[in-house]
C-alpha positions as CSV (number, residue, x, y, z in Angstrom):
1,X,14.0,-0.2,23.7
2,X,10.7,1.7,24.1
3,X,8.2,-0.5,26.3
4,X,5.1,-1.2,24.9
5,X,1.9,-0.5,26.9
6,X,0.2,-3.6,28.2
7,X,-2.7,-3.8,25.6
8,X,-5.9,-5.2,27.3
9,X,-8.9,-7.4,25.1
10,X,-11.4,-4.7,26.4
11,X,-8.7,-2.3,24.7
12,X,-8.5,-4.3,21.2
13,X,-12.2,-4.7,21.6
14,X,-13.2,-0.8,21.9
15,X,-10.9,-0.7,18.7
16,X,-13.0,-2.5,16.4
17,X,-15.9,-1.1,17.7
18,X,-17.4,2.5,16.5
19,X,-17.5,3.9,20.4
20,X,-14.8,6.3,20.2
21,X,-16.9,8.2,17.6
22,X,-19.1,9.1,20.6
23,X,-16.0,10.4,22.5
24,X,-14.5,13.1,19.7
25,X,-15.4,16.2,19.3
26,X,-15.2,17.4,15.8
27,X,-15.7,21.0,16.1
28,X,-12.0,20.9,17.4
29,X,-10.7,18.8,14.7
30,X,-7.7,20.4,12.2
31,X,-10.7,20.6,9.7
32,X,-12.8,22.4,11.6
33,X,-10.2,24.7,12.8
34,X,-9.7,25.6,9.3
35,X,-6.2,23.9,8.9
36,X,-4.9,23.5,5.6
37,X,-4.9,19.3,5.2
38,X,-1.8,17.1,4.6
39,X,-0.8,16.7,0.8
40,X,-2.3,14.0,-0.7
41,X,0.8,12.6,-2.1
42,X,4.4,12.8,-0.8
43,X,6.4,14.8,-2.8
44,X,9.6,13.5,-4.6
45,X,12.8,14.8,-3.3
46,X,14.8,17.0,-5.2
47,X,17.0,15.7,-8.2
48,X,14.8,12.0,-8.1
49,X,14.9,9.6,-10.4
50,X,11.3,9.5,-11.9
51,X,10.0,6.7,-14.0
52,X,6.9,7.6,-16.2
53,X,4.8,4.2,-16.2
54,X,2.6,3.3,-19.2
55,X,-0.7,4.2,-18.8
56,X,-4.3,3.0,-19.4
57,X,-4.4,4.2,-23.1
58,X,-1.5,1.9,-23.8
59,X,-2.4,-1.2,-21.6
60,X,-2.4,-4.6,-23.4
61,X,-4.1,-6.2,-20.2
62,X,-6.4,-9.2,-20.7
63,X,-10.0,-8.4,-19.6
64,X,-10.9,-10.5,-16.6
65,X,-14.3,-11.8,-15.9
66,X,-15.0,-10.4,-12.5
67,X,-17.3,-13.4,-11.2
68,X,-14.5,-15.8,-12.1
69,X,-11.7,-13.7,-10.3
70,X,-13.7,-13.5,-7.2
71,X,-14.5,-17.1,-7.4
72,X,-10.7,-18.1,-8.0
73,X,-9.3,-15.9,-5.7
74,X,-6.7,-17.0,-3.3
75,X,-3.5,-16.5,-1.5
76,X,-0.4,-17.6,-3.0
77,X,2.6,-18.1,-1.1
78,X,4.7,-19.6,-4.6
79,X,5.9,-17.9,-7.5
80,X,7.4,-18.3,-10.2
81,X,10.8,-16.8,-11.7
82,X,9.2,-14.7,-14.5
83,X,9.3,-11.5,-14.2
84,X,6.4,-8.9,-14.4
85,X,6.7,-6.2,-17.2
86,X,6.5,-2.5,-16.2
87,X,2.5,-2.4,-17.9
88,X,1.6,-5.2,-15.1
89,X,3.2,-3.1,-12.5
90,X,1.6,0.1,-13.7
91,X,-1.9,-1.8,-13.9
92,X,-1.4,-3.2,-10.1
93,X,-0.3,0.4,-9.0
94,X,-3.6,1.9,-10.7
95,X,-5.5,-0.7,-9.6
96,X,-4.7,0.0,-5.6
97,X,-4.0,3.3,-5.5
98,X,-5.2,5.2,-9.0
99,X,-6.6,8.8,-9.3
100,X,-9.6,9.1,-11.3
101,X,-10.1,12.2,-10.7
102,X,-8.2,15.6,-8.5
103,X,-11.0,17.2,-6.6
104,X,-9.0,20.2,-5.3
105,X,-5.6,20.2,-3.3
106,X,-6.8,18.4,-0.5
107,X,-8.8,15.3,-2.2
108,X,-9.2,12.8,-5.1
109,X,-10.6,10.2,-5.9
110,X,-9.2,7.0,-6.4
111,X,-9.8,3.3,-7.3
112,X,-10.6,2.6,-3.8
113,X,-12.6,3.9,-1.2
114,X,-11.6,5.5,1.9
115,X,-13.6,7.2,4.8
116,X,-14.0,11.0,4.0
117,X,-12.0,10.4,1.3
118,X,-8.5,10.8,2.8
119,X,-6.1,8.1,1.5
120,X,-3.9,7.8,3.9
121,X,-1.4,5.3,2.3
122,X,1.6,6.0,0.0
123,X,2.5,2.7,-1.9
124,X,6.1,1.2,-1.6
125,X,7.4,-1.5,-4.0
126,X,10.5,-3.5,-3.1
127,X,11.1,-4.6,-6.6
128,X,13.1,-7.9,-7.2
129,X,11.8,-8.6,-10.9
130,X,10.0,-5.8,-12.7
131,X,11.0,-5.5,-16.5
132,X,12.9,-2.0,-17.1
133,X,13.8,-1.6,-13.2
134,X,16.9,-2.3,-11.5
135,X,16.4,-3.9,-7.5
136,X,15.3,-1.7,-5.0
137,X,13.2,0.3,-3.1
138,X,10.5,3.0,-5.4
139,X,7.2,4.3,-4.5
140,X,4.2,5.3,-6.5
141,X,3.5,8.8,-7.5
142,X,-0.5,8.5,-8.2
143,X,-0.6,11.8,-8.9
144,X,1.6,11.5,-11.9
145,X,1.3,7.6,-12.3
146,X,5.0,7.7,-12.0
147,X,8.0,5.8,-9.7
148,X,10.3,7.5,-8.0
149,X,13.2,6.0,-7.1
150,X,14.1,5.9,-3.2
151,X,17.3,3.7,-2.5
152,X,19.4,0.8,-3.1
153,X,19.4,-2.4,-0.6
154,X,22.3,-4.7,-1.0
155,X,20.7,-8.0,-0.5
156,X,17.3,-7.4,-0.6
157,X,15.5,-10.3,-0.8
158,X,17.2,-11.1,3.2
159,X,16.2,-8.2,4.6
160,X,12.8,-8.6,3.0
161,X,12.4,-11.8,4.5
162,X,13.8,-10.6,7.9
163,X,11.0,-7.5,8.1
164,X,8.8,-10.7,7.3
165,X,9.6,-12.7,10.4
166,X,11.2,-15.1,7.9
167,X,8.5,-16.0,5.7
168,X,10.9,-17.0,2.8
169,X,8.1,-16.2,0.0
170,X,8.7,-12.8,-0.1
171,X,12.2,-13.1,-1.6
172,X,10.6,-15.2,-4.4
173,X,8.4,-12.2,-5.4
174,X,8.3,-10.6,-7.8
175,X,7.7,-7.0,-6.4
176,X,6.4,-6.4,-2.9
177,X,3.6,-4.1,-2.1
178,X,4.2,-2.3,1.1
179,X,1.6,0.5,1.8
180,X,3.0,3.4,4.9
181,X,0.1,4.9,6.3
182,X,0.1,8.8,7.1
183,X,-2.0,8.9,10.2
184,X,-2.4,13.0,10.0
185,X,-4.4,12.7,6.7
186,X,-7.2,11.1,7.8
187,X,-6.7,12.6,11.6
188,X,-7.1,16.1,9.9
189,X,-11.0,15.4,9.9
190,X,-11.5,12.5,12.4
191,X,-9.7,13.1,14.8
192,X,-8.8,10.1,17.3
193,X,-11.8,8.3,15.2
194,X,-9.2,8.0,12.8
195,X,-7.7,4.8,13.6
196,X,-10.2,2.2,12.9
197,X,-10.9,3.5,9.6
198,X,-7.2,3.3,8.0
199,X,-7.1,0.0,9.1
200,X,-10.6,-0.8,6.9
201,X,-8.8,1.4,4.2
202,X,-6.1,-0.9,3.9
203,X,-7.9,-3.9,3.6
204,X,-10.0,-2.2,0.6
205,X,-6.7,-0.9,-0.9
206,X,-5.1,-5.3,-0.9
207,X,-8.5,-6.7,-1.7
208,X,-8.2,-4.5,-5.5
209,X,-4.6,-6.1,-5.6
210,X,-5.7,-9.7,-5.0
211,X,-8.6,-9.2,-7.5
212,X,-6.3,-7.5,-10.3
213,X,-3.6,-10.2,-9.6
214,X,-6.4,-12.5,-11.5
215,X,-6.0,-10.5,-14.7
216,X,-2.7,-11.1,-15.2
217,X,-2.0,-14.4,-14.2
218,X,-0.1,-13.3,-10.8
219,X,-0.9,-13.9,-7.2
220,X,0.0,-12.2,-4.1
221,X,-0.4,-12.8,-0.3
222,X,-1.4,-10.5,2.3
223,X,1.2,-10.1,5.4
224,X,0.3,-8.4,8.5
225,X,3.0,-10.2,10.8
226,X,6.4,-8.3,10.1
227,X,9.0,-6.3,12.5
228,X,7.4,-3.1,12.5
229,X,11.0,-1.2,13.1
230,X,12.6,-3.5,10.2
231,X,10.0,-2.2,7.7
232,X,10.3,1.1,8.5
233,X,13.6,1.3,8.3
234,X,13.9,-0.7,4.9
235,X,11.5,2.1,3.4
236,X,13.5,5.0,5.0
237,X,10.7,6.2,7.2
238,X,10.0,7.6,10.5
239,X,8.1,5.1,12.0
240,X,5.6,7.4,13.8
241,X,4.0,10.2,11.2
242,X,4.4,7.6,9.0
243,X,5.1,3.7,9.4
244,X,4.4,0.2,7.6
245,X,1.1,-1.0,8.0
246,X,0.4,-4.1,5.4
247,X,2.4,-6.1,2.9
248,X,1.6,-7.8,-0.1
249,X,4.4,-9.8,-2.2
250,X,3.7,-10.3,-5.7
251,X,4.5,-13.0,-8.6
252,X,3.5,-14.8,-11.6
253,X,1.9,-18.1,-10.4
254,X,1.7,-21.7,-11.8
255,X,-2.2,-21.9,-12.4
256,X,-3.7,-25.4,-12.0
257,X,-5.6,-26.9,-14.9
């Protein structure tokens, strides 16, 4: 096993803070260099299985007072057993991670913000109950609004609560969210300034889920405490261009009256 380096307060402290900006220099940055930047989507392997999700036009989503979701937002750590129907799924998906608009090859704009507009996330789903979908592992094409299918997990709901550090709610989701980050897209112009700013991306990307979780009478719960090499291998990734960095498990909840 790798060691970890001994990570000081002073370290964690420099993190959060915007010093490092002062240390880069961005005239040798990949942009600046005039390198092409990472896609902004993963592209589906050969011979996937793609699944078209319904899209705005044909969305029979309640409106939701935006005051009132604020106000009632919280986490929720039980669900219920019903299942959420592909039009939910396609709504939360949109809602995190959406394109409203292609700029050119190496930008768009999405429902969410992100610093110099590089999205480094791709969006995972471990799916236990989605209408239309069988169990497993997919991951959201926002380029097409589209699934593709990435693998089978026998037992699922285990090894989703292992990569959890046992917290048992996740196997009574519905679908969990798990966003990957893709360091290099937002490196490609930052540089080693890169860092703290995914790590505010993400939080902008789970707040839209929390907040569209009001519309349709779900709930989710934001985990940052997992097994970093369990998650990565459950998704199938590398673990260093591109790794789990935030979970969110999502169900219908029992609302109080």
């Amino acid at each position: 096993m790798k060691k970890l380096p001994t990570i000081t307060t002073e370290d964690g402290r420099f993190f959060l803070t915007d010093r490092i900006r002062e240390e880069v220099n961005f005239w040798t940055t990949r942009q600046s260099e005039g390198l092409q930047p990472p896609p902004v989507q993963k592209p589906a392997p050969p011979d996937s299985r793609i699944i078209p999700l319904p899209g705005m036009e044909t969305w029979s989503i309640p409106p939701c007072d935006l005051q009132m979701a604020i106000a009632d937002r919280e986490s929720h750590r039980r669900f219920t057993v019903e299942s959420l129907s592909l039009e939910e799924l396609a709504f939360l998906l949109w809602a995190t991670q959406g394109v409203r608009a292609k700029l050119h090859e190496a930008a768009v704009l999405r429902t969410v913000p992100s610093a110099g507009c590089r999205h480094p996330f791709e969006t995972y789903l471990a799916v236990l109950r989605v209408e239309g979908l069988d169990a497993g592992i997919y991951r959201y094409l926002p380029l097409e609004h589209a699934l593709v299918f990435e693998r089978d997990v026998d037992n699922l709901p285990a090894h989703l609560t292992a990569a959890t550090r046992d917290q048992g709610f996740t196997r009574q989701s519905a679908v969990t969210f798990i966003w990957t980050a893709i360091p290099a897209r937002t490196e490609w112009r930052y540089a080693e300034a890169s860092y703290k700013v995914i790590a505010l991306d993400a939080g902008h990307v789970c707040q839209n889920l929390y907040l569209a979780c009001e519309a349709i009478g779900a709930g989710t719960c934001a985990i940052a405490a997992y097994n970093q090499t369990m998650a990565d291998d459950l998704l199938g990734v590398d673990g260093d261009e591109e790794f789990s960095i935030y979970m969110a498990p999502v169900g219908k909840v029992s609302r109080k009256s």
